[in-house]
C-alpha positions as CSV (number, residue, x, y, z in Angstrom):
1,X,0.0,0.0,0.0
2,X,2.8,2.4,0.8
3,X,4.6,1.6,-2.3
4,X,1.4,2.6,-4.3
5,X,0.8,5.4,-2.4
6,X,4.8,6.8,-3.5
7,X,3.8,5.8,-7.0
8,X,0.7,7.7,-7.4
9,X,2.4,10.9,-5.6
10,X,5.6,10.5,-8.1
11,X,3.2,10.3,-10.5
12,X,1.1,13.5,-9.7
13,X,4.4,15.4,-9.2
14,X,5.7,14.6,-12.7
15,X,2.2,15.7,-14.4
16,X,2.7,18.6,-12.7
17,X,6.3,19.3,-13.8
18,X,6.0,18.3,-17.8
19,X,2.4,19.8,-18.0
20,X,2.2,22.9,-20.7
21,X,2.8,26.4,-18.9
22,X,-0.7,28.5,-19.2
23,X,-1.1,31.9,-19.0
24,X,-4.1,32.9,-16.7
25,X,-6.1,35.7,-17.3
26,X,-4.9,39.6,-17.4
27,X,-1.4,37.9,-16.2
28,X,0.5,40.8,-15.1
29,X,4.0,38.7,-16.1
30,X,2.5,37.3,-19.8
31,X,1.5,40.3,-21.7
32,X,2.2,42.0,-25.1
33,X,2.6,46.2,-25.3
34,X,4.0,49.0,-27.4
35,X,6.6,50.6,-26.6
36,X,6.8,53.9,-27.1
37,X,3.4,54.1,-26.1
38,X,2.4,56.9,-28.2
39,X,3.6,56.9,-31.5
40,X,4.6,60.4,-32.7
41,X,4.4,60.5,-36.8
42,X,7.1,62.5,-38.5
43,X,6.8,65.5,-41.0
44,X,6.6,63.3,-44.0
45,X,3.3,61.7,-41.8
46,X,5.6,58.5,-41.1
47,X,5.4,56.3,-37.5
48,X,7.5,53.6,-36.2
49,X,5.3,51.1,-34.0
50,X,7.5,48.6,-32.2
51,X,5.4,46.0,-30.2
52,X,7.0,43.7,-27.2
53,X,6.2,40.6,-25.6
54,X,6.7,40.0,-22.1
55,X,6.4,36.3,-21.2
56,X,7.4,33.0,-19.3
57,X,5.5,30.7,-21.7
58,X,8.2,28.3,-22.7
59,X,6.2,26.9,-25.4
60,X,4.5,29.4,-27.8
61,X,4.8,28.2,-30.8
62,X,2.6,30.5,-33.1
63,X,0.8,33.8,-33.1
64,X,-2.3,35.2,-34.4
65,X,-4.0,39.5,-33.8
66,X,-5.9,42.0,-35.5
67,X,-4.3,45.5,-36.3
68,X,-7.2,48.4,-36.8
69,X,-5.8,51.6,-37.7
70,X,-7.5,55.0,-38.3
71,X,-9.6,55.7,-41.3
72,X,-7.0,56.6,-44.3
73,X,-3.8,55.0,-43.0
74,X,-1.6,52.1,-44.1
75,X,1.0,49.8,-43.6
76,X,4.1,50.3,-45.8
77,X,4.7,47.4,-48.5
78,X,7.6,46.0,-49.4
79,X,8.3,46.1,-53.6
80,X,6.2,43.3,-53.8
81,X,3.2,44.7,-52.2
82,X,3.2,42.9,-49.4
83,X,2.7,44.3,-45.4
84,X,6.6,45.2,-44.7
85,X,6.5,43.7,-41.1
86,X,10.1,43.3,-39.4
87,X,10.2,40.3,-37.4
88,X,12.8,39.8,-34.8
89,X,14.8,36.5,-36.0
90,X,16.3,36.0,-32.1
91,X,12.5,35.4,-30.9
92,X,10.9,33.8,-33.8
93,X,13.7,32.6,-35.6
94,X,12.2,30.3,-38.5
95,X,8.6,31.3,-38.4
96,X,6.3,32.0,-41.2
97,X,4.3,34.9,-41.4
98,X,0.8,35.7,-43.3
99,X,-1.3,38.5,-43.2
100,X,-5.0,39.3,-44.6
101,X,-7.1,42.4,-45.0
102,X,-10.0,42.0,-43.9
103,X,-13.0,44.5,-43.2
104,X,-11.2,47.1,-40.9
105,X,-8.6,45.6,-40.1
106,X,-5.3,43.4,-40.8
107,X,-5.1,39.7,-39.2
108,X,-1.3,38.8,-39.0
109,X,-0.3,35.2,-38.1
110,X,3.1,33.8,-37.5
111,X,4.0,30.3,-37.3
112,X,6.7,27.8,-37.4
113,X,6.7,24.9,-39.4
114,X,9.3,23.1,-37.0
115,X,7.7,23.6,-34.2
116,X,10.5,26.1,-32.8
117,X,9.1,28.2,-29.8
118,X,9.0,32.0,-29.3
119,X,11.8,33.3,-27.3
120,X,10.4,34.2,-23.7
121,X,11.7,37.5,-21.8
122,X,10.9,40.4,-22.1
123,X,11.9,41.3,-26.2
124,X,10.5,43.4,-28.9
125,X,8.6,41.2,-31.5
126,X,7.7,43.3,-34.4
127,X,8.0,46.4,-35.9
128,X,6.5,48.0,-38.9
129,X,5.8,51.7,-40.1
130,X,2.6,53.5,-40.4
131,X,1.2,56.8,-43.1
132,X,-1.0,58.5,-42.3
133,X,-3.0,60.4,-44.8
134,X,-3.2,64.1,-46.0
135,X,-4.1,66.4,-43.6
136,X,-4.1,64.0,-40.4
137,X,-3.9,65.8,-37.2
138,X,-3.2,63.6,-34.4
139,X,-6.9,62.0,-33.1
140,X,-6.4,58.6,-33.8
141,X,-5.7,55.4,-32.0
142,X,-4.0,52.0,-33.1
143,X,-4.8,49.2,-31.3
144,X,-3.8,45.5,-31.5
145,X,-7.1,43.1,-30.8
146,X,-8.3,39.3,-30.6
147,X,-4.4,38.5,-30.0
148,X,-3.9,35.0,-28.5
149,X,-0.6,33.0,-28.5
150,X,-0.7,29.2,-29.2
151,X,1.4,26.4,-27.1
152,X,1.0,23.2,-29.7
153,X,-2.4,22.6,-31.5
154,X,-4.6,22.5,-28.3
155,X,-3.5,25.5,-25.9
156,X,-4.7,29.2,-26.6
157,X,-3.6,31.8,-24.2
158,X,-5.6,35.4,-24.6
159,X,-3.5,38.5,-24.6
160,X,-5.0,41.8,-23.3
161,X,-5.7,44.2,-26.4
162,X,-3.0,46.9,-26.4
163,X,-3.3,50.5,-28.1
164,X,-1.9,53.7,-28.9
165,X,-2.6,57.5,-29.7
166,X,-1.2,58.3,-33.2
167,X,0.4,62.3,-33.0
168,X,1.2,64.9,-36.3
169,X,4.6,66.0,-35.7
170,X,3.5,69.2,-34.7
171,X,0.6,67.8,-32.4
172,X,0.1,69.0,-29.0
173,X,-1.7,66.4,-26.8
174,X,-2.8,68.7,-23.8
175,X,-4.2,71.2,-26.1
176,X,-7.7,71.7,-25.6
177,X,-7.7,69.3,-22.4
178,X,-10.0,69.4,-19.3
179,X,-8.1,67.8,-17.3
180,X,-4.3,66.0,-16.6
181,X,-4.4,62.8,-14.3
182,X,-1.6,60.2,-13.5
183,X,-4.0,57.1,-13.8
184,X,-7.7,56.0,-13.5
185,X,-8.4,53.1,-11.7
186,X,-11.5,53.6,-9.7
187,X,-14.2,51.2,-11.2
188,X,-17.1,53.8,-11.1
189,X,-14.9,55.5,-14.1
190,X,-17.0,55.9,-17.4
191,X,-14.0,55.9,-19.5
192,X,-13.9,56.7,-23.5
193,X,-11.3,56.2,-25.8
194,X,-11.0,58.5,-29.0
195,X,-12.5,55.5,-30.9
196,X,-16.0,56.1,-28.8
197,X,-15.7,52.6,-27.7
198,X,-16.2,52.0,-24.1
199,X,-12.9,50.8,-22.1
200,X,-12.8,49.1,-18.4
201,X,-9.4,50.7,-17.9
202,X,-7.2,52.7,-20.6
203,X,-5.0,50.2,-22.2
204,X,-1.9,52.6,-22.7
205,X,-1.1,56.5,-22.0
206,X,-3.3,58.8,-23.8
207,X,-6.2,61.1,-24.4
208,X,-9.4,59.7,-23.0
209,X,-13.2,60.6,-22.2
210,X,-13.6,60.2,-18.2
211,X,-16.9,61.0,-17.0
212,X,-17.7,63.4,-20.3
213,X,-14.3,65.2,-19.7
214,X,-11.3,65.0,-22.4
215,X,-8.5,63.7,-20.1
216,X,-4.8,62.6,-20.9
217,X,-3.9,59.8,-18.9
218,X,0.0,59.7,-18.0
């Protein structure tokens, strides 16, 4: 009976040891964001966006998220006409990448045909530049959606949707503003991004609607 006993316990401890890592819910440790967090367009109307991942997920093995942009902006091509996304070789180092336009919006998958996993740490992932069109003056928002991180063929881990405020070179953020706050947290908040769409909490810095009052959030 002992002996059974140290089996099944031997046992339980090595499920627990070789099981695939998950990623609970609005983990503060497994998360994706931009960094800068505002992305300030040059005089030609030109934006870097560098996005980061910052995980412990061992076994990530593929990627799939929806970029929306602003009404009358685009993703620069390459010669070929394809999205000119720059992939960072030391985190995804011999995975495939696809993109599709759909309505609104760009779905970009990554994936590796060896079964190589994502790098984890804390490392920028992609980068890419922005135009924005004629005239633009620095009200829009970019935001990354529906992202999830896969972990083999039968784990999906849901990523937080991350965004930013999109500035003209010679936009000034405060101008025109209520009010200046360092953060919102309180729950009873009715919070507004730039969009119109209703937000628990605001995903990055920015200009925001709290309570009916245009407020930058630091």
């Amino acid at each position: 009976m002992r002996l059974k006993n140290l089996l099944a316990v031997l046992g339980l401890l090595f499920v627990v040891a070789f099981a695939p890592q998950r990623a609970a819910a609005n983990d503060p440790t497994n998360y994706m964001y931009l960094s800068p967090d505002e992305i300030q367009l040059n005089e030609d109307g030109v934006g870097t966006v560098t996005v980061w991942v910052n995980t412990y997920i061992t076994n990530y093995n593929s990627i799939m998220m929806d970029l929306y942009l602003p009404e009358g902006f685009t993703v620069e091509k390459n010669n070929r006409g394809k999205y000119k996304f720059t992939w960072n070789p030391d985190v995804v180092e011999d995975h495939s990448f696809t993109t599709g336009e759909h309505d609104g919006f760009i779905r970009m998958f990554a994936a590796s045909m060896s079964a190589s996993y994502i790098l984890p740490g804390d490392n920028w992932l992609f980068k890419f530049n922005i135009q924005a069109p004629e005239g633009y003056t620095g009200q829009g928002v970019l935001a990354f959606k529906n992202i999830e991180f896969y972990a083999g063929t039968t784990d999906t881990h849901k990523f937080d949707e991350i965004e930013a405020p999109i500035y003209s070179h010679d936009y000034d953020p405060t101008t025109g503003l209520d009010e200046v706050i360092g953060n919102v947290e309180d729950s009873t908040e009715v919070i507004y991004n730039l969009q119109g769409i209703r937000v628990t909490r605001p995903l990055a810095p920015g200009i925001y609607i709290v309570n009916g009052i245009k407020t930058l959030v630091k």
